[in-house]
PALOKE-214388 format. One record per atom (N, C-alpha, C): y, x, z; residue number from 1; atom name. Coordinates in steps of 0.2 Angstrom, whole numbers, plus 5000, padded with zeros to 4 digits. Last residue first. Example, Ala and Ser with C-alpha at 12.3 -4.5 7.8 and 13.67 -1.06 7.14 Angstrom:
<atoms>
ATOM Y X Z pos site
ATOM 4989 5064 5035 2 N
ATOM 4995 5068 5036 2 CA
ATOM 5000 5064 5039 2 C
ATOM 4972 5066 5039 1 N
ATOM 4978 5062 5039 1 CA
ATOM 4984 5066 5039 1 C
</atoms>
This chain:
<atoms>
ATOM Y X Z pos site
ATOM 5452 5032 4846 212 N
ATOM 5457 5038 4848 212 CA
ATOM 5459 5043 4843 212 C
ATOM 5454 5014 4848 211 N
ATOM 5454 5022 4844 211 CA
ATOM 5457 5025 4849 211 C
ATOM 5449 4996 4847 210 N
ATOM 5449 5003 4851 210 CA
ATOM 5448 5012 4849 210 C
ATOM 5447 4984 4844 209 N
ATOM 5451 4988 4841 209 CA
ATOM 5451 4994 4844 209 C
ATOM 5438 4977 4849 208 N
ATOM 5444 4975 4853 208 CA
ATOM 5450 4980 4848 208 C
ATOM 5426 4978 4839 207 N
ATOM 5427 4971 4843 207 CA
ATOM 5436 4970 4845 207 C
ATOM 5424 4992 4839 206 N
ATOM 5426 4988 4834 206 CA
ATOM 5429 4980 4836 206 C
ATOM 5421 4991 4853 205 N
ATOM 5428 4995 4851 205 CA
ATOM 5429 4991 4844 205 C
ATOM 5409 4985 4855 204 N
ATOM 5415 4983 4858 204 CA
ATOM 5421 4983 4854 204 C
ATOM 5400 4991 4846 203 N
ATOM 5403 4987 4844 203 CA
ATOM 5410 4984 4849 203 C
ATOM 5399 5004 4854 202 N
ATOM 5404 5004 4851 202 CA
ATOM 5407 4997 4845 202 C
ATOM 5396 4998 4866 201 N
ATOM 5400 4999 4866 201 CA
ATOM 5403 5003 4858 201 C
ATOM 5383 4995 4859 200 N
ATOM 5385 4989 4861 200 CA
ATOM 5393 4992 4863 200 C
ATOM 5377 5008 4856 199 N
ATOM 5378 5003 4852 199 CA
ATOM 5383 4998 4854 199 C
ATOM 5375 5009 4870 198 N
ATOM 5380 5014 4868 198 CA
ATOM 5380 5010 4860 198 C
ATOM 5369 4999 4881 197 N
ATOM 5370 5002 4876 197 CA
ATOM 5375 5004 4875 197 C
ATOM 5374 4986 4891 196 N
ATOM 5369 4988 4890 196 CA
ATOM 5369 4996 4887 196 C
ATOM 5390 4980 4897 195 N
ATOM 5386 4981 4891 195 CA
ATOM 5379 4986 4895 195 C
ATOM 5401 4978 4905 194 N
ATOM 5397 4975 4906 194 CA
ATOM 5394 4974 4898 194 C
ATOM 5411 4987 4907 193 N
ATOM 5411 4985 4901 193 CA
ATOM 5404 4981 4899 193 C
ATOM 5407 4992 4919 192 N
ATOM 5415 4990 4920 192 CA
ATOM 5414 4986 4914 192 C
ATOM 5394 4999 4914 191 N
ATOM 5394 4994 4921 191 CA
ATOM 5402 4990 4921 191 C
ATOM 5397 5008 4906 190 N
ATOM 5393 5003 4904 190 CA
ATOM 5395 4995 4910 190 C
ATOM 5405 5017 4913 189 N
ATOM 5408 5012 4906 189 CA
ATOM 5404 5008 4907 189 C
ATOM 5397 5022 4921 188 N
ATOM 5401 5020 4923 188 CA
ATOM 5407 5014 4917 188 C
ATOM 5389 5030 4909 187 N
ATOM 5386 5024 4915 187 CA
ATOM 5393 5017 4920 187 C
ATOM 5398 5037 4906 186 N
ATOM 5396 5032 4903 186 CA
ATOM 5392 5028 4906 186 C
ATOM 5398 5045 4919 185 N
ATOM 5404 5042 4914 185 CA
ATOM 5402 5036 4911 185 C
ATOM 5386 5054 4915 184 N
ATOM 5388 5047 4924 184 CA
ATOM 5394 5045 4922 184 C
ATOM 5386 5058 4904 183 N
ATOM 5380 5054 4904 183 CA
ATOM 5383 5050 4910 183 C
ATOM 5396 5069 4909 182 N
ATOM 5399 5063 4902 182 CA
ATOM 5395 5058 4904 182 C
ATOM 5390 5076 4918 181 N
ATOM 5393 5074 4919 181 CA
ATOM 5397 5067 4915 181 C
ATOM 5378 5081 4909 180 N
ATOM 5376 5076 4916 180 CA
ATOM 5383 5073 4918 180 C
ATOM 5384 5087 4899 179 N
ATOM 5381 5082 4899 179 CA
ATOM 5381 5079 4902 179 C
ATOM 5400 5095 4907 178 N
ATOM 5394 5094 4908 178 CA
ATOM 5391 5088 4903 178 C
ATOM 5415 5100 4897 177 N
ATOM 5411 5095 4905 177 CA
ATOM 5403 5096 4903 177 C
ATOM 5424 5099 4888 176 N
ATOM 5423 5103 4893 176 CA
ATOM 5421 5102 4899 176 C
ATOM 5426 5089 4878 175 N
ATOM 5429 5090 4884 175 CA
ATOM 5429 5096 4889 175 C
ATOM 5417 5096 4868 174 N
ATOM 5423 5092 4866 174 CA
ATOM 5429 5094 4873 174 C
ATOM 5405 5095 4874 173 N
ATOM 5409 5101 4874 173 CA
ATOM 5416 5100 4871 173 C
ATOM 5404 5081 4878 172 N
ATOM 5404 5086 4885 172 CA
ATOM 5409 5092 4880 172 C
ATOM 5405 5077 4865 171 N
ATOM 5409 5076 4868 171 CA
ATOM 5409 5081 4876 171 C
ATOM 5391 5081 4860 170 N
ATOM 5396 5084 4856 170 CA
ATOM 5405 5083 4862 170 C
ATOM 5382 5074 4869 169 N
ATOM 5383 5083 4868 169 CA
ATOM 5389 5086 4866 169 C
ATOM 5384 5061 4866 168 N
ATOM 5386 5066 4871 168 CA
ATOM 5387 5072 4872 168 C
ATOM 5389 5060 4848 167 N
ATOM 5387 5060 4854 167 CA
ATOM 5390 5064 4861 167 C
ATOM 5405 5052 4840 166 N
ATOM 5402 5059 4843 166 CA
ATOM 5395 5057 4849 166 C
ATOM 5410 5040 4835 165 N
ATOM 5403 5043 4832 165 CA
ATOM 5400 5049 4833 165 C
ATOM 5421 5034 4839 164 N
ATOM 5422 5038 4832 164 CA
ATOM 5415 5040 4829 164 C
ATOM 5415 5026 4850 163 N
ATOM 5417 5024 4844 163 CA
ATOM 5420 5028 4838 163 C
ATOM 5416 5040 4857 162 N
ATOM 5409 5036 4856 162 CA
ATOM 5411 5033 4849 162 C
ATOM 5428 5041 4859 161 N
ATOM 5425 5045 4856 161 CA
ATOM 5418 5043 4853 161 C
ATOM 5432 5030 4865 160 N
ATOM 5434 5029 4859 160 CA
ATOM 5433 5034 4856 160 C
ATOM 5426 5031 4879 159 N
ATOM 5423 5025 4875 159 CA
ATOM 5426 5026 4867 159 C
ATOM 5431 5041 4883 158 N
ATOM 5424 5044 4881 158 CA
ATOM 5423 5038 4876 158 C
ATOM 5444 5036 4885 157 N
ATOM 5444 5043 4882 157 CA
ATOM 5437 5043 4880 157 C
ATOM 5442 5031 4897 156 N
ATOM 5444 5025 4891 156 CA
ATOM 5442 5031 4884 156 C
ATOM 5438 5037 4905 155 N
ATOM 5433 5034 4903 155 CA
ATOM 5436 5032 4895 155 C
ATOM 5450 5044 4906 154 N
ATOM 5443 5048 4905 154 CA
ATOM 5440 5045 4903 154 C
ATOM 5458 5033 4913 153 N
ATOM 5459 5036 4905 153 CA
ATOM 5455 5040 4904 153 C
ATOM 5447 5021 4919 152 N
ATOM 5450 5028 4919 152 CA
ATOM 5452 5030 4913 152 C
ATOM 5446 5002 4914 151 N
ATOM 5444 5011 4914 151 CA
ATOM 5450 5014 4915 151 C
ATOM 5452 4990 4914 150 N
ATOM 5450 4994 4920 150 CA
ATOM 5445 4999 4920 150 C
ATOM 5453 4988 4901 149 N
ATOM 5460 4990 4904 149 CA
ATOM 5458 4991 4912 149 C
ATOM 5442 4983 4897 148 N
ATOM 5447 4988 4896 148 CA
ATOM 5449 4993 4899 148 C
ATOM 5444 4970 4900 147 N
ATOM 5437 4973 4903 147 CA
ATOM 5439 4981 4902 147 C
ATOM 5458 4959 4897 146 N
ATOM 5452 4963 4892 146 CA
ATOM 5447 4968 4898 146 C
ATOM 5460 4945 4906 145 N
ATOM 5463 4953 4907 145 CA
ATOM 5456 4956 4902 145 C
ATOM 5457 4934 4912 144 N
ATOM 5460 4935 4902 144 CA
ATOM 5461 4943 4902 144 C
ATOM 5454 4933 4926 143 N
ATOM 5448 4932 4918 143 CA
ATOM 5451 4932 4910 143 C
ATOM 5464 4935 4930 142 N
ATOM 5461 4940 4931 142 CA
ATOM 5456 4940 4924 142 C
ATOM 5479 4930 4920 141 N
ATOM 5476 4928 4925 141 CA
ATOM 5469 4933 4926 141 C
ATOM 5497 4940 4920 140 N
ATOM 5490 4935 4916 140 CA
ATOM 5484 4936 4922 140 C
ATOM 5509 4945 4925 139 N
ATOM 5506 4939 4926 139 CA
ATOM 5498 4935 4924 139 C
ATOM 5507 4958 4925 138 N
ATOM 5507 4957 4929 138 CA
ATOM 5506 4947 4931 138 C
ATOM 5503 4960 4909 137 N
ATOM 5500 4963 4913 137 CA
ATOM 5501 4960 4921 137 C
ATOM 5517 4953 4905 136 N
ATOM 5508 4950 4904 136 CA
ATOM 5503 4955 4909 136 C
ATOM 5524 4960 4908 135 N
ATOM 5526 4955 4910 135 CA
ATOM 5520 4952 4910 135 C
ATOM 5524 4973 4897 134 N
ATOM 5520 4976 4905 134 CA
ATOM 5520 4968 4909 134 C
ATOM 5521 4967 4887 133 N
ATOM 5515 4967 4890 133 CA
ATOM 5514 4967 4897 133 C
ATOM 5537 4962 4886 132 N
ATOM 5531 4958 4887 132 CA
ATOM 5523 4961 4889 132 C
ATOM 5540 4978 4885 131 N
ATOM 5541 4972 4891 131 CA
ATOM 5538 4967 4893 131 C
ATOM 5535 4980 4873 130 N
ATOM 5533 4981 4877 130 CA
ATOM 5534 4980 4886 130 C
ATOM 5543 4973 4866 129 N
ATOM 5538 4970 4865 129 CA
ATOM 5532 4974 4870 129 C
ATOM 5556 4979 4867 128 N
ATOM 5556 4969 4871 128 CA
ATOM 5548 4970 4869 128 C
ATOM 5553 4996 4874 127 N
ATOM 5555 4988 4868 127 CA
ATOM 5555 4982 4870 127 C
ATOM 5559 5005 4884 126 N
ATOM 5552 5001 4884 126 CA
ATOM 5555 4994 4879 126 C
ATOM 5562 5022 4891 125 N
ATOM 5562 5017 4884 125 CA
ATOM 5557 5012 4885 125 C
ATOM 5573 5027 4906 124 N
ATOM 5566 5025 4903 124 CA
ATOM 5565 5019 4896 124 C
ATOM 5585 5039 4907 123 N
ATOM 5583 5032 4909 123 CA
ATOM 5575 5031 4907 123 C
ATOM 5591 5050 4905 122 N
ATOM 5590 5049 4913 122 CA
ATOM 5587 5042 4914 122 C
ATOM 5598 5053 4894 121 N
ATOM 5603 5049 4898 121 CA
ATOM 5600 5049 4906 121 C
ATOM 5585 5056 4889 120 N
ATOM 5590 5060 4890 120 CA
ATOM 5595 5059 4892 120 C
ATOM 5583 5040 4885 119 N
ATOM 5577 5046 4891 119 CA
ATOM 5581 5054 4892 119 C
ATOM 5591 5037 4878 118 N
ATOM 5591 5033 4884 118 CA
ATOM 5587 5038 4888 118 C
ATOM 5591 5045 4865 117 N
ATOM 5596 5042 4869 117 CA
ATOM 5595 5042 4877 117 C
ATOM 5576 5041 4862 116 N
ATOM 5578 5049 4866 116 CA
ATOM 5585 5048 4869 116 C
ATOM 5576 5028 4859 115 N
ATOM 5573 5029 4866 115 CA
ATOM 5574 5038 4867 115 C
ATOM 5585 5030 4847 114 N
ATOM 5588 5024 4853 114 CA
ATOM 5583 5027 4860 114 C
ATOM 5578 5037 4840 113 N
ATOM 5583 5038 4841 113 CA
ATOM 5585 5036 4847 113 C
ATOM 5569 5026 4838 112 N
ATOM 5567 5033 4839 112 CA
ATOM 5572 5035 4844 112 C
ATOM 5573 5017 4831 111 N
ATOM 5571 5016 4836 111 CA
ATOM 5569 5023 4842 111 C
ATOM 5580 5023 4820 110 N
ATOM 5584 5020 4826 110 CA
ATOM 5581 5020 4832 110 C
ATOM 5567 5024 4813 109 N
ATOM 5570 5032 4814 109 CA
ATOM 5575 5029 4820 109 C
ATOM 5554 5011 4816 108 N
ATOM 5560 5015 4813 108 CA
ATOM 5564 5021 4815 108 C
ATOM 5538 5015 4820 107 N
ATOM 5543 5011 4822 107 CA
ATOM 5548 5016 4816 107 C
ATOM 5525 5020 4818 106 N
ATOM 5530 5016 4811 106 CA
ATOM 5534 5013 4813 106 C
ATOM 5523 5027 4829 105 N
ATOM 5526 5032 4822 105 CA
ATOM 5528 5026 4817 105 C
ATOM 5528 5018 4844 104 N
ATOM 5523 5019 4839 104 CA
ATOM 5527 5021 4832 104 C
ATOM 5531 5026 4858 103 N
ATOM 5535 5024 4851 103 CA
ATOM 5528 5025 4847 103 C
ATOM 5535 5027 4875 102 N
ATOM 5530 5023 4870 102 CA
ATOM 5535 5022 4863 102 C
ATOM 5541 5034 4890 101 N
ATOM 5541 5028 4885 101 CA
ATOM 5536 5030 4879 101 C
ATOM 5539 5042 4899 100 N
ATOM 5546 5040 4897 100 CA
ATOM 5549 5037 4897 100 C
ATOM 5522 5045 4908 99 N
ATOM 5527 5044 4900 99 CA
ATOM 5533 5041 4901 99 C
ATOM 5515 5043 4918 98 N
ATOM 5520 5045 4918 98 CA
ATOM 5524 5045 4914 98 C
ATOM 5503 5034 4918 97 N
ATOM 5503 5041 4920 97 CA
ATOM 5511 5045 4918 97 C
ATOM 5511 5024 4916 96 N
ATOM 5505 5022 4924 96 CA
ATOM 5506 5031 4923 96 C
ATOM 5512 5024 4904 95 N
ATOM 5517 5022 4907 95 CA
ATOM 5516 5025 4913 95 C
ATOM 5501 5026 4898 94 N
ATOM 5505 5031 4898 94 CA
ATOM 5509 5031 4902 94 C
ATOM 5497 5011 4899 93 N
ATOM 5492 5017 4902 93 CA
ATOM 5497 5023 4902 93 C
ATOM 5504 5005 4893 92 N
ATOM 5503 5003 4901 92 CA
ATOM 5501 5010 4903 92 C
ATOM 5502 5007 4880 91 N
ATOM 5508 5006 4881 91 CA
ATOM 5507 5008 4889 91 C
ATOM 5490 5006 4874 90 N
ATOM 5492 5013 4877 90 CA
ATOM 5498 5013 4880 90 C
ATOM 5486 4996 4865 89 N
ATOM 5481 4998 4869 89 CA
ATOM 5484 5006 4875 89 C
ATOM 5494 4988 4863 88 N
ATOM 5495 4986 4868 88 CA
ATOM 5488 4989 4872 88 C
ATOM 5504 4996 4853 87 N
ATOM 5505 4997 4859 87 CA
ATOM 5502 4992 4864 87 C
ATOM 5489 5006 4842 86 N
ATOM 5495 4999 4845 86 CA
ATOM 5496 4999 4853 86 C
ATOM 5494 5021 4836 85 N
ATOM 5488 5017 4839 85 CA
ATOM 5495 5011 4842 85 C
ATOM 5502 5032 4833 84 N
ATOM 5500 5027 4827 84 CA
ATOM 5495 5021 4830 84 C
ATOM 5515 5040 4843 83 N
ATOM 5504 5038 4843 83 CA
ATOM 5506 5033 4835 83 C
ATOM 5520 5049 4857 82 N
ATOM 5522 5047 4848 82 CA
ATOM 5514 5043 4849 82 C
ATOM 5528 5046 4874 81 N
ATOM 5523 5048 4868 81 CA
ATOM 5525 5045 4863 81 C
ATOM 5541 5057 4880 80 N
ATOM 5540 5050 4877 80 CA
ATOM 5532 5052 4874 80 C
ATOM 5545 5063 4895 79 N
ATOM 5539 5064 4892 79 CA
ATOM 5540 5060 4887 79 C
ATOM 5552 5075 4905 78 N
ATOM 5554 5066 4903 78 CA
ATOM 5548 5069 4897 78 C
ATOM 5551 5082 4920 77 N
ATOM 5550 5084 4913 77 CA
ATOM 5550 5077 4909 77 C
ATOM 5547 5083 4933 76 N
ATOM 5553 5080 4934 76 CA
ATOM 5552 5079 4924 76 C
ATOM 5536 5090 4937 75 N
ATOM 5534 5081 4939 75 CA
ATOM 5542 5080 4935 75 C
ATOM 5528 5102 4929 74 N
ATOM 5537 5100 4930 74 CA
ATOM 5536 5092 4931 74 C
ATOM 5515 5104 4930 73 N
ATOM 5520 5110 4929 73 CA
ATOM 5529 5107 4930 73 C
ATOM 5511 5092 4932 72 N
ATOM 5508 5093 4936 72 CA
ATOM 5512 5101 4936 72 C
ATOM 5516 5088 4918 71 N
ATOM 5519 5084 4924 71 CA
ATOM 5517 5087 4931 71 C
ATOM 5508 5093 4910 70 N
ATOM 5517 5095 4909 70 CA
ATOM 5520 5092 4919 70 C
ATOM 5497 5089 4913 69 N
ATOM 5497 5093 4913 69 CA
ATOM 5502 5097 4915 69 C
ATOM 5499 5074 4911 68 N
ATOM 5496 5074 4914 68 CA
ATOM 5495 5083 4918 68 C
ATOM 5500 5076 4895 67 N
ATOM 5503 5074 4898 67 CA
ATOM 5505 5076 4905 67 C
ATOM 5486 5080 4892 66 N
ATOM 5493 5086 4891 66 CA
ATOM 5498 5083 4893 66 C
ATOM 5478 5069 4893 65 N
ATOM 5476 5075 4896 65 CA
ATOM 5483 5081 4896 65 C
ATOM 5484 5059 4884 64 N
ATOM 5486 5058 4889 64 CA
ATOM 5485 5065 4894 64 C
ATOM 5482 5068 4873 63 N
ATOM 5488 5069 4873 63 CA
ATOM 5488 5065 4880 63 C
ATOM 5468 5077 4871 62 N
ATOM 5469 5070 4871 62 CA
ATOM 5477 5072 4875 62 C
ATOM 5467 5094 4864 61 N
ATOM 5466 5088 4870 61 CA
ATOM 5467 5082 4868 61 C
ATOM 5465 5098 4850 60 N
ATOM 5462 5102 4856 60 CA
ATOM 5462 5097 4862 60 C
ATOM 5472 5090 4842 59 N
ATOM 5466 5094 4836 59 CA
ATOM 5462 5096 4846 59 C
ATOM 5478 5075 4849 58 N
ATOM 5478 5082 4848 58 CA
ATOM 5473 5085 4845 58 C
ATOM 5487 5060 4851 57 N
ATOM 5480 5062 4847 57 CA
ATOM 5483 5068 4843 57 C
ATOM 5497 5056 4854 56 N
ATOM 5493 5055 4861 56 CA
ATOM 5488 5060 4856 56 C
ATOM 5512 5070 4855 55 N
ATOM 5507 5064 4849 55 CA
ATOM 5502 5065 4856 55 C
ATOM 5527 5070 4862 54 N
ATOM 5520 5070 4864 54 CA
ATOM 5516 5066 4857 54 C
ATOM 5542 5077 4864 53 N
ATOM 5540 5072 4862 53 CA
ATOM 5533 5071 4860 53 C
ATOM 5551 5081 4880 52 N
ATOM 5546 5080 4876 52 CA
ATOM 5542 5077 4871 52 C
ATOM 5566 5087 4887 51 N
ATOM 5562 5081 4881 51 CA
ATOM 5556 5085 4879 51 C
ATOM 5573 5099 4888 50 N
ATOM 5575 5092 4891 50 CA
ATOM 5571 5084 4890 50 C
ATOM 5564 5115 4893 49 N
ATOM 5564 5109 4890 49 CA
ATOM 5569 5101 4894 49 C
ATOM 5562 5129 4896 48 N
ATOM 5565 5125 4898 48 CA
ATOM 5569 5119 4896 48 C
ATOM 5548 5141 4892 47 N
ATOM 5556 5137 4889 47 CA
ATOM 5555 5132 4896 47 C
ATOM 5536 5146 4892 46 N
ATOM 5542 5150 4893 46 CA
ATOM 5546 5148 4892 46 C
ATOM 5529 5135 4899 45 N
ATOM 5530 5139 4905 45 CA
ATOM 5536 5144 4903 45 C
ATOM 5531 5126 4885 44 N
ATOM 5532 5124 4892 44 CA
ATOM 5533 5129 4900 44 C
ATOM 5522 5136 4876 43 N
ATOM 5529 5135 4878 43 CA
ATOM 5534 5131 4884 43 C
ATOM 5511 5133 4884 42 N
ATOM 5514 5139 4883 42 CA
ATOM 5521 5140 4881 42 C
ATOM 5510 5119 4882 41 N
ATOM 5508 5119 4889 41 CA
ATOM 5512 5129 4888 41 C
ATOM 5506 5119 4868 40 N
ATOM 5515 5115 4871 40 CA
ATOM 5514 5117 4879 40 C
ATOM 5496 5127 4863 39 N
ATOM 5502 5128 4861 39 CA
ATOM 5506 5125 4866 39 C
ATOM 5486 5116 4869 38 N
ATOM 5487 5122 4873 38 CA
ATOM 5494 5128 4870 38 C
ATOM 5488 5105 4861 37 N
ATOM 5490 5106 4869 37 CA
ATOM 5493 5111 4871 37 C
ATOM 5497 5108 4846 36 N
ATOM 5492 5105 4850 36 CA
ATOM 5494 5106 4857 36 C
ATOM 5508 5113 4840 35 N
ATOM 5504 5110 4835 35 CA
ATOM 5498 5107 4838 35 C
ATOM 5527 5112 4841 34 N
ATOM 5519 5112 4844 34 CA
ATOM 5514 5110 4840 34 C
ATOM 5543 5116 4841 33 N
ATOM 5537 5113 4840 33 CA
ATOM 5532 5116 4842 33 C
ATOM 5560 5113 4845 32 N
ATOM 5555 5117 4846 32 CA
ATOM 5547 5114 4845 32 C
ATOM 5577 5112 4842 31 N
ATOM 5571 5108 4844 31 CA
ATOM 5564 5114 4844 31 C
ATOM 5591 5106 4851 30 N
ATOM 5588 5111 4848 30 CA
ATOM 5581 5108 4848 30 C
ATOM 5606 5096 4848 29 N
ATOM 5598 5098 4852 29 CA
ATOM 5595 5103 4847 29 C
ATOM 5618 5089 4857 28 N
ATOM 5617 5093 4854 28 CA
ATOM 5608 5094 4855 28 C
ATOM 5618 5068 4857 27 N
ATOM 5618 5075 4861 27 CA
ATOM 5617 5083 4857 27 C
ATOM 5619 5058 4849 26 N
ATOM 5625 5061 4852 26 CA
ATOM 5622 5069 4854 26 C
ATOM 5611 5059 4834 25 N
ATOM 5610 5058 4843 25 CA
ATOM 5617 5062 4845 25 C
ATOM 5611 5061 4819 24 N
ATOM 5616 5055 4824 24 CA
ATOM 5614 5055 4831 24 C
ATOM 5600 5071 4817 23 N
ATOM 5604 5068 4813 23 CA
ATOM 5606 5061 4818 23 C
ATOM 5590 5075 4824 22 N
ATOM 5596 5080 4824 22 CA
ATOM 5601 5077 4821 22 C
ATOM 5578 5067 4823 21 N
ATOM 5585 5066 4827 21 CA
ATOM 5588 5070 4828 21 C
ATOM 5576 5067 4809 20 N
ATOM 5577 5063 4812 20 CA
ATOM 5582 5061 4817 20 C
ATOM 5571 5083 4811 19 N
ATOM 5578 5080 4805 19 CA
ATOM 5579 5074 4807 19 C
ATOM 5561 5081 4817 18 N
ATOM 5566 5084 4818 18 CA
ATOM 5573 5085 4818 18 C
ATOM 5553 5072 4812 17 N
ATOM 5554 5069 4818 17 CA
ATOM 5562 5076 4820 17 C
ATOM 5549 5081 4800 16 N
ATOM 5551 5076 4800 16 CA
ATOM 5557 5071 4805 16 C
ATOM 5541 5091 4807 15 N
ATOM 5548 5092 4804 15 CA
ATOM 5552 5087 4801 15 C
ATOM 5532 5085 4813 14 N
ATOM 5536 5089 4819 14 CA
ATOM 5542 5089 4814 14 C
ATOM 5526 5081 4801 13 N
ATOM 5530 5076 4804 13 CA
ATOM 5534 5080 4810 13 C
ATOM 5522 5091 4793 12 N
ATOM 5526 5089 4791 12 CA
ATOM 5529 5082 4796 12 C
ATOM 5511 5098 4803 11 N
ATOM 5518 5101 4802 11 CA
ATOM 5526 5094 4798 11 C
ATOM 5503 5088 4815 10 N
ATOM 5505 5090 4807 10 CA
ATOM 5511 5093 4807 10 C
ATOM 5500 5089 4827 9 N
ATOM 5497 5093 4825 9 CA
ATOM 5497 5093 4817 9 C
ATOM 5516 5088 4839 8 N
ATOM 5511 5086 4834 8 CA
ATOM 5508 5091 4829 8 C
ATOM 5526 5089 4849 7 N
ATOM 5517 5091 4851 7 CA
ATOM 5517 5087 4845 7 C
ATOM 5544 5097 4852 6 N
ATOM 5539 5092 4848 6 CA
ATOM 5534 5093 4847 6 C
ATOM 5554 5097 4863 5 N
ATOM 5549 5101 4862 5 CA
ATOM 5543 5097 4859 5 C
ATOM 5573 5101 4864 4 N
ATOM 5566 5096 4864 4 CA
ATOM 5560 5101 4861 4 C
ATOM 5586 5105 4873 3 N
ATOM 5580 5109 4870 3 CA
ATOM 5573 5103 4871 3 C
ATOM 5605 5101 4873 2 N
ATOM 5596 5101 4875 2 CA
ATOM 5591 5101 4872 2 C
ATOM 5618 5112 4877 1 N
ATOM 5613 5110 4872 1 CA
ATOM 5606 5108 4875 1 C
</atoms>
């Protein structure tokens, strides 16, 4: 039997996503849920999971931060993320840190299905439309590449905190860091995001669609 282990921090979708794939995946599965990081990281040291299925957006960490985690306790742990956010702002980045594969929650229950399939088979899920990116990503020319997409997932992580409307303070504890140290972050956003301002970064995000 294989043991999944569902990270969402609403109860009615862990149970939703449950029922889902218990019903038609070839495989037998038992499932286990989570409500945030630091929950799935505990279960993770006392079960022995086939499958992960990860929301990027945790009440306690950013789901790349818990990814990054699972992987640093088991490099071999197949990871999909779940997200509501568009695939062309997490599709690569997840990918790059390890994930699976990429399902955005309005895809269809087949789709679902189709990429536990394949990632319990020992493969990797990537849709025709995420193949296109990763194709874009490696064809398109330097000057059409979004400014983006050359932050650190930290960064990327402070700029869509920003544009939610937390200050620094709020974010260092958020994170668990220093102001002085969020404050050389956004420095380092400014300069990569060739802006001025923290107003101007978060029209950015307005601008390019950027959430966390």
């Amino acid at each position: 039997m294989k043991r999944i282990l569902i990270v969402d921090d609403h109860a009615v979708v862990r149970q939703g996503i449950a029922r889902i794939i218990c019903d038609g995946i070839e495989h037998q599965l038992k499932c286990h849920e989570a409500p945030d990081g630091k929950t799935a990281i505990e279960l993770i040291d006392k079960w022995e999971y086939d499958l992960v299925l990860l929301d990027i957006s945790l009440p306690d960490e950013n789901g790349l931060d818990v990814l990054k985690k699972l992987h640093r306790k088991n490099p071999k742990l197949p990871v999909i993320i779940l997200s509501t956010y568009p695939e062309e702002q997490y599709t690569i980045r997840t990918l790059r840190a390890g994930a699976m594969g990429y399902i955005n929650k309005s895809a269809a229950a087949t789709e679902l299905k189709t990429a536990i399939e394949k990632v319990l088979s020992g493969g990797k899920y990537i849709s025709p439309s995420q193949a296109e990116l990763l194709a874009d990503s490696i064809s398109i020319r330097n000057d059409d590449i979004p400014l983006y997409t050359s932050l650190s997932d930290r960064e990327f992580q402070l700029v869509c905190m920003i544009a939610n409307g937390k200050t620094l303070s709020e974010i260092a504890r958020d994170l668990n860091l220093s102001v002085k140290t969020i404050s050389t972050y956004r420095t380092r956003v400014l300069e990569k995001l060739q802006l001025r301002t923290t107003a101007d970064i978060i029209n950015y995000c307005i601008t390019n669609k950027l959430t966390l």
